[in-house]
C-alpha positions in Angstrom: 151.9 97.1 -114.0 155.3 98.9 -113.1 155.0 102.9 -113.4 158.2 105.3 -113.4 158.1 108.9 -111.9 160.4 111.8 -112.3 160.0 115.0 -110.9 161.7 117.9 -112.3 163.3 119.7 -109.8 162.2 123.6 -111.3 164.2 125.9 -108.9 167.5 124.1 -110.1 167.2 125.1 -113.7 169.0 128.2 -114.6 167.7 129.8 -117.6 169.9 131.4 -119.9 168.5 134.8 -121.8 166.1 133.3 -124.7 167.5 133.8 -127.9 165.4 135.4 -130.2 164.5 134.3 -134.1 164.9 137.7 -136.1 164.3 135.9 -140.0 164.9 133.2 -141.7 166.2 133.2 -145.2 165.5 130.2 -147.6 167.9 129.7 -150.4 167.6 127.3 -153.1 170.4 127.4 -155.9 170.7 125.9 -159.0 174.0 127.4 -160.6 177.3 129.4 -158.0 175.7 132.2 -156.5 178.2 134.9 -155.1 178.2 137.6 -152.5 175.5 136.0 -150.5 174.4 139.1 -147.6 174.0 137.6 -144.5 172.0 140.7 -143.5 171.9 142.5 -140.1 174.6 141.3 -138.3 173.1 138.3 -135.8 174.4 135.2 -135.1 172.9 132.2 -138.1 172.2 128.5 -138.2 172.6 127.5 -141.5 170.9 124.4 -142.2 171.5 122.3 -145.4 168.1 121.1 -146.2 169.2 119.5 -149.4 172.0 119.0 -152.1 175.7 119.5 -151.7 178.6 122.2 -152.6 180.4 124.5 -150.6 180.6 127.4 -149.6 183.6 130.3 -149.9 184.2 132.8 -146.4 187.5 134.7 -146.7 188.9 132.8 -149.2 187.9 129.7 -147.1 186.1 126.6 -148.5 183.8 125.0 -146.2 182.1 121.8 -147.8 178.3 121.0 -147.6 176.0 118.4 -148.1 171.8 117.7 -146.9 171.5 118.1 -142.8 174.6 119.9 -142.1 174.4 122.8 -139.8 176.6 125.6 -139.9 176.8 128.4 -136.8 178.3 131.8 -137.7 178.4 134.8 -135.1 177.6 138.3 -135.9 178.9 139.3 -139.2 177.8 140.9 -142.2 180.6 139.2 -144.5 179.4 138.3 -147.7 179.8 134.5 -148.8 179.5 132.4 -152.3 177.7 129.1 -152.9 179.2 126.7 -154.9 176.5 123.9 -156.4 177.3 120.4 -157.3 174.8 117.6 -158.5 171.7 119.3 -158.6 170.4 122.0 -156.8 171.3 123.2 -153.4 168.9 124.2 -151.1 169.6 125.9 -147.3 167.6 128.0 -144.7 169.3 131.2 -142.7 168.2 131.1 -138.8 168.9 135.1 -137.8 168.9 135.2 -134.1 169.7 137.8 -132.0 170.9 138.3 -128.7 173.3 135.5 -129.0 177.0 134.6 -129.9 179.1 131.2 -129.8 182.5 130.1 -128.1 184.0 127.4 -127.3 183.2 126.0 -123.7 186.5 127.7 -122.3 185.3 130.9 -124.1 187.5 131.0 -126.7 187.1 132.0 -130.6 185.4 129.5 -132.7 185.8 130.0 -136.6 183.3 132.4 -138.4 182.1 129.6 -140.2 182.0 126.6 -138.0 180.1 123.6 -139.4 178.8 121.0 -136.6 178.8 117.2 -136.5 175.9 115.3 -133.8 175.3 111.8 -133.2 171.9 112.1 -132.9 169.3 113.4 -135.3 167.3 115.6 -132.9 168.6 118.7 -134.7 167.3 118.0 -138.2 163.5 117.7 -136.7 164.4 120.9 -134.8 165.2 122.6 -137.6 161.8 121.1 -139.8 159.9 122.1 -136.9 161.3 125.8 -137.0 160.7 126.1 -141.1 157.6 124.4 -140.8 156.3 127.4 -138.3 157.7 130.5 -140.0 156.7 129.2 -143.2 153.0 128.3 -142.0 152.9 131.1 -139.1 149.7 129.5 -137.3 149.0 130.9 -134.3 151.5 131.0 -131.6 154.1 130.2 -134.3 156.6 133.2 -132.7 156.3 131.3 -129.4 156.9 128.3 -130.7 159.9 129.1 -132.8 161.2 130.7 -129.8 161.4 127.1 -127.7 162.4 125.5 -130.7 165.6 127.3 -131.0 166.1 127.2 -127.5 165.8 123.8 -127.5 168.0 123.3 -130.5 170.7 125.4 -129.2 170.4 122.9 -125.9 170.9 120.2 -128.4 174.3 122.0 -129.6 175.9 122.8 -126.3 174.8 118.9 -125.4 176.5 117.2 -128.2 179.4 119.4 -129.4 182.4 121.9 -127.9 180.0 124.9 -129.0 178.5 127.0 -126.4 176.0 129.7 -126.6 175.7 132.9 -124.5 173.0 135.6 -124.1 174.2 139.3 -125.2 172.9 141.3 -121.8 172.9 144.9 -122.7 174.6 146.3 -119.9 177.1 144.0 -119.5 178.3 144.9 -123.4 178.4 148.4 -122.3 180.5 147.6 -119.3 182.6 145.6 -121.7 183.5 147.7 -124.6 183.7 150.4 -122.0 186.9 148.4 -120.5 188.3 147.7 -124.2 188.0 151.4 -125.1 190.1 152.8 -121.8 192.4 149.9 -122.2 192.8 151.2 -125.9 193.5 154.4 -124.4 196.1 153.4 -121.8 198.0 150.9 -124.4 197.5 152.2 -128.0 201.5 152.4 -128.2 201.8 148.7 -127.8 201.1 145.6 -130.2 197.5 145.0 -130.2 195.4 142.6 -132.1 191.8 141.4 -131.8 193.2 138.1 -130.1 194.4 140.0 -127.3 191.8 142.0 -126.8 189.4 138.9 -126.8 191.8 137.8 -123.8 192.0 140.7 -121.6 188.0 141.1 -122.2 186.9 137.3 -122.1 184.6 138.3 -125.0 184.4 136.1 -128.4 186.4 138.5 -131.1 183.5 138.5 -133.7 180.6 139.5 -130.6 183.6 141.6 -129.3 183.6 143.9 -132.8 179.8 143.8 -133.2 179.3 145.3 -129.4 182.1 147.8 -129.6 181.1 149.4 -133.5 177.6 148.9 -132.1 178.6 151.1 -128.5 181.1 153.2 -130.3 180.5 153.5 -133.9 183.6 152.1 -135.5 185.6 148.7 -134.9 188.2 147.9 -131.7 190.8 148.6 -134.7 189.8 151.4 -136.4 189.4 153.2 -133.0 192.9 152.3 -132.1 194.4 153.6 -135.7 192.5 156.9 -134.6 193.6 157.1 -131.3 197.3 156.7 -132.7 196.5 159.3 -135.6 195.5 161.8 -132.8 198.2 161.2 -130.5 200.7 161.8 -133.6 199.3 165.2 -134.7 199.9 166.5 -131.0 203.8 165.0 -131.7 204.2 166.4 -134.7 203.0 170.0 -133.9 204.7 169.8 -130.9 208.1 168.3 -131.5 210.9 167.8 -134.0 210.7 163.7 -134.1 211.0 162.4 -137.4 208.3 160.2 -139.2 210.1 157.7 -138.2 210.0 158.0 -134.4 206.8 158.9 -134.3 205.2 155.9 -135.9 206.9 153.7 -133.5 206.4 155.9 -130.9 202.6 155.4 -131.5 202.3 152.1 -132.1 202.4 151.6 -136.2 204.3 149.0 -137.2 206.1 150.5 -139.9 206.9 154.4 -141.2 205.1 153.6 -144.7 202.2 152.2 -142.6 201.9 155.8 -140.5 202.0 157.6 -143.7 199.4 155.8 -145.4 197.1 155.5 -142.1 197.6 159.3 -141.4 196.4 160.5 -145.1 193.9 158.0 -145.3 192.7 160.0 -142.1 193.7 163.4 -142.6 194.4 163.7 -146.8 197.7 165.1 -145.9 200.9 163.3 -145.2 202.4 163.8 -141.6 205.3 166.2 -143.0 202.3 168.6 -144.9 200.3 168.2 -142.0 203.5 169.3 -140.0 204.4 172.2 -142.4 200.4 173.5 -142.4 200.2 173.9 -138.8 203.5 175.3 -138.3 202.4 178.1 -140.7 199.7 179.6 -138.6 
């Protein structure tokens, strides 16, 4: 008789954050469905249970067929099925705390579909639908290490990485994109830079800051820029011109259309009204 031990060495493992299983969603469709609502805005595994079509994400086609899985990070963007050869069948993990990058941290695509070599996911992902569905005792518990372990399973055989969303560090984050906003809303900012300067995925990076702030890292930065131009234009004699490029639009028509969007005036009635008090 020959016996093998292994000891698990316990104060070497470092635990990330347990993600958290919000919902699930089970879809079967027979026929296109569009404007699918991916509900509250959580990262999802989407898991093809059976069939094949594909899906449509801005204007994106991402093909599917039976055991793909498909992660998405916080986003309430509506997408369409498309159904071919029978019926198409998929189940929606919501789970919170939790967004994807790549292992350097960068941005993965919103909808990124995953290929393993083994098939540990698939009866992951049974297990998971056979709990919810069932809920026998202790079925929370155990959903919770089965998506734990399956996201083990992703960071193990793909580029994908997972992180926790610690509440404090978000604050301290979109606290630094907002006074960077601040300091450099004359310059040419995108989400890609701010994802650099912050080391925060883009999508988890405008779900924190709307969440914190209660508008996008771009909407707050046309604001910004529509405030700093009323103070120029009761203030000085710069034209439209210069003061769109003086705050950071790209273009004069851009200004204009930004400022009555904000304001329901143009910048030259705006100008006129408050000239006239």
């Amino acid at each position: 008789m020959t016996q093998s031990r292994y000891t698990i060495q316990q104060h070497n493992i470092n635990f990330k954050s347990p993600a958290k299983l919000s919902h699930m969603n089970m879809y079967h469709c027979e026929s296109p469905a569009p404007n699918i609502s991916p509900g509250h805005p959580y990262s999802k595994i989407i898991y093809i249970q059976k069939g094949n079509g594909q899906f449509l994400f801005d204007n994106q086609y991402i093909p599917v067929e039976t055991n793909d899985l498909i992660i998405v990070n916080p986003d309430r963007k509506k997408f369409s099925v498309e159904v071919q050869n029978g019926p198409l069948d998929f189940t929606i993990l919501g789970i919170e705390n939790l967004y994807f990058s790549g292992k350097q941290k960068d941005s993965i695509a919103p909808f990124t579909k995953l290929y393993f070599s083994t098939n540990t996911y698939r009866l992951l992902m049974d297990m998971i639908i056979q709990e919810v569905t069932r809920q026998s005792e202790g079925y929370e518990e155990a959903c919770s290490h089965y998506v734990n372990l399956l996201l083990i399973e992703i960071e193990r055989d793909t580029e994908i990485s997972h992180h926790s969303l610690s509440k404090e560090k978000s604050n301290k984050d979109c606290t630094f994109i907002k006074d960077y906003l601040d300091e450099h809303y004359t310059e040419n900012i995108t989400l890609d830079i701010l994802s650099e300067k912050s080391n925060m995925n883009k999508y988890y990076l405008v779900h924190s800051f709307t969440k914190n702030f209660g508008c996008s890292p771009i909407n707050y930065l046309n604001e910004k820029r529509i405030e700093e131009s009323k103070n120029l234009l009761e203030t000085t004699n710069h034209s439209i011109a210069d003061i769109a490029s003086m705050i950071g639009f790209s273009s004069q028509s851009y200004f204009s259309q930004s400022f009555k969007k904000n304001t329901f005036m143009t910048p030259n009635e705006y100008r006129r009204s408050v000239r006239q008090i």
